[in-house]
C-alpha positions as CSV (number, residue, x, y, z in Angstrom):
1,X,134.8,99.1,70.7
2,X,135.6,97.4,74.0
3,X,139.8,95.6,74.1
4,X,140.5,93.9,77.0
5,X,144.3,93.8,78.5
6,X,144.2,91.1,81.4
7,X,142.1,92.6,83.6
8,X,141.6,95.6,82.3
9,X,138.7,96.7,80.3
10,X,138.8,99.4,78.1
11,X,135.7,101.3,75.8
12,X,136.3,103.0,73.0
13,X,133.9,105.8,71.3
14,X,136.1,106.4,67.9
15,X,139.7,106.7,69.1
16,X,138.9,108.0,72.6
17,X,138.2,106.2,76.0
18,X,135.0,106.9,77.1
19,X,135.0,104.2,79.9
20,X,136.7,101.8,82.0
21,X,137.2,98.3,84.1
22,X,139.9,97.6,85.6
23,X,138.7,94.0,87.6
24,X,139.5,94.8,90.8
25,X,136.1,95.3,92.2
26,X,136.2,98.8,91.9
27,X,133.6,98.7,88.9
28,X,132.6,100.7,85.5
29,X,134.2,103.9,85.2
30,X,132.5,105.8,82.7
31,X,132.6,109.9,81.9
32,X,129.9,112.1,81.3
33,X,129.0,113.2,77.3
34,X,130.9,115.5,75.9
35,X,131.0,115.3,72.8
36,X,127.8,114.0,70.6
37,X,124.7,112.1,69.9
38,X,127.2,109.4,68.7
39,X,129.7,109.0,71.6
40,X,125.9,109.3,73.3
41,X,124.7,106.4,71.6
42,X,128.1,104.2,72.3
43,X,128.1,105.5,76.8
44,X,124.5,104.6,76.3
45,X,125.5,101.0,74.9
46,X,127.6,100.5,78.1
47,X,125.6,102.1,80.7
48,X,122.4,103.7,80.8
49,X,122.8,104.7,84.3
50,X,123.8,108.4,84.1
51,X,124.2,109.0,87.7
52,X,127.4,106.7,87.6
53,X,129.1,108.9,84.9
54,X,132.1,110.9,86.1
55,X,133.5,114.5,85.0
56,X,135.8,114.7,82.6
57,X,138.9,115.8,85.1
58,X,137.6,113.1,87.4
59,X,137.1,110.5,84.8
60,X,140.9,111.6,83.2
61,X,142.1,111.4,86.5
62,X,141.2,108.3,87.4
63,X,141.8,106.4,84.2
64,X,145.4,107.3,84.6
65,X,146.1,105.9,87.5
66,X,144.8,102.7,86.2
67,X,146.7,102.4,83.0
68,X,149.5,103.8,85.0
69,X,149.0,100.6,87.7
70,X,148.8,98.5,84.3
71,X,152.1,99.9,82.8
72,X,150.5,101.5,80.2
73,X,150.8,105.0,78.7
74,X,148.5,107.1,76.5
């Protein structure tokens, strides 16, 4: 599931964010697998590029910042 909040961009595998846009140039954000062949299948759907997927702190990390610079809270 992909929702979009102005120029935020946010992908969904079941109720957990798997990846990110946030508009500003800075591109896909998108974490590693770690959980299964589904959430595969739905990172997959996004990106195929595997080399661009972040670790999990790294991905967490980052996607807080930009919800945070939305004014948005998880």
């Amino acid at each position: 599931m992909k929702v979009e909040i102005g120029t935020l961009t946010l992908y969904f595998s079941y109720e957990t964010i798997i990846a990110f846009g946030n508009g500003s140039g800075n591109g896909l954000k998108i974490t590693k697998n770690y959980w299964g062949t589904t959430t595969g299948k739905h990172l997959n759907a996004i990106s195929t590029n595997k080399s661009i997927r972040l670790d999990q702190d790294t991905f967490q990390r980052e996607l807080d910042e930009v919800l945070k610079s939305h004014n948005l809270t998880v």
